[in-house]
N, C-alpha and C positions, 0 to 999 in steps of 0.2 A: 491534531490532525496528523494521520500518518498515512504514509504508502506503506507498498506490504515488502514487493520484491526489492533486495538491495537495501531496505530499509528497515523495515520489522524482522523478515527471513534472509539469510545467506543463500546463494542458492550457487554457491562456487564449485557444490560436486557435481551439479548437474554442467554445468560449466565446461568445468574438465571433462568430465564425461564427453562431453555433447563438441571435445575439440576447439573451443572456444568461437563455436559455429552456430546458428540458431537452427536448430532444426524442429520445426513447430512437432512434429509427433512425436517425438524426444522429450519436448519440454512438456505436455501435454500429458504425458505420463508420470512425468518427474511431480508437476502439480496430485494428482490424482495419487500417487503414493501420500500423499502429505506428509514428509520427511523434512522440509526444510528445516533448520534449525538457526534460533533466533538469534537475531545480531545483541550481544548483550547489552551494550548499551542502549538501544532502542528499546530495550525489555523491561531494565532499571528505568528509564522515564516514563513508559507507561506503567509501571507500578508504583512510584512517586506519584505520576499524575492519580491512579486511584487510590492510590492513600487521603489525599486532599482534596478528595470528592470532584475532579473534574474529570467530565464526560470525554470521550476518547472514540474518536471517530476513523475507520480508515475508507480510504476512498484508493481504489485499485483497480490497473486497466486491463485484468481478467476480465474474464466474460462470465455472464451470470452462471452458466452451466457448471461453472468449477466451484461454487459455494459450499456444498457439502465437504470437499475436499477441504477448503481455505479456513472454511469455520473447526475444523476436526484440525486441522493443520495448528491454527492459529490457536487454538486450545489445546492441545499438547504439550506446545511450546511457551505456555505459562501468558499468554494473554488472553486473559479468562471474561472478562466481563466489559466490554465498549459499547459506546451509547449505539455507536451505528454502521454496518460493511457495506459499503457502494461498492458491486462490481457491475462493468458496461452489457446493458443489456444490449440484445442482436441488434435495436435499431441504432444503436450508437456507437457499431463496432468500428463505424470508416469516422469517425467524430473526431475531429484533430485532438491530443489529449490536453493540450491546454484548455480548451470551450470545453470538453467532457469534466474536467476535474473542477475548473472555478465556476461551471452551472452546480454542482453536487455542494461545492459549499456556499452558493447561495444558500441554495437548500434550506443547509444548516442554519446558516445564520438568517435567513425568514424564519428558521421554526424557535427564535429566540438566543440563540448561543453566539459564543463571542469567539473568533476563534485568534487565542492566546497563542499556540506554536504552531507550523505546518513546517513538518520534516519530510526530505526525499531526497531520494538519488537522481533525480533528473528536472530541473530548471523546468518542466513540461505540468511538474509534482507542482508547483508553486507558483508561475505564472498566473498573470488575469485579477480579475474580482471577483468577488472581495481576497484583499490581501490578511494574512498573518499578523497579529503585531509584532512576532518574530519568526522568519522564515530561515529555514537551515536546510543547505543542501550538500545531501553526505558524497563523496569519493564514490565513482563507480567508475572503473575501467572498464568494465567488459562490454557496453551498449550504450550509442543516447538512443532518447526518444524524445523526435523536436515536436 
């Protein structure tokens, strides 16, 4: 189980760029170039993970309208083949991201999977049920999201 932003992609030039400010049509754009480039470490376990045939899921608090970007994004940058991309759709844009992210991996784990790691930069990534059997949450400086 992975997040995207901060976790799978660096998105530190947008960052800088952006001031260390959030300015949604700033970042909005930065998604829709699909530049980010991937945190390496996150890159190496998900291709250890598909070397040993486990399924790799991300679940991300985009909104569905940026999927062409994230999927083109997220293939670029060498994560080429996951069992499955959850991004929020409109009705679940105000969905705290805790209850948004541990309904998605119900999800998963109703449609049979086990889920063995859940990585993220933000405590919001990992909270709720079903839990991780191992849950790791990476350094982010720049933003929470509670």
């Amino acid at each position: 189980m992975l997040d995207i932003d901060e976790t799978a992609f660096s998105n530190y030039a947008e960052i800088v760029q952006a001031d260390f400010a959030y300015d949604p049509a700033a970042w909005n754009r930065w998604v829709e170039e699909a530049a980010a480039p991937a945190i390496p470490g996150t890159l190496r376990l998900f291709r250890e993970a598909e070397q040993l045939n486990v399924a790799v899921f991300f679940i991300s608090g985009r909104p569905e309208d940026q999927r062409p970007a994230t999927e083109r994004n997220l293939r670029s940058q060498g994560y080429t083949e996951w069992a499955g991309l959850t991004l929020r759709s409109e009705a679940e844009a105000e969905t705290p991201t805790t209850q948004y992210k541990s309904a998605e991996r119900q999800k998963i784990v109703a449609a049979g999977y086990t889920i063995a790691v859940n990585l993220g930069d933000q405590m919001s990534d990992l909270n709720g049920t079903p839990q991780a059997e191992v849950s790791v949450k990476l350094a982010d400086p720049f933003y929470y999201i509670p």
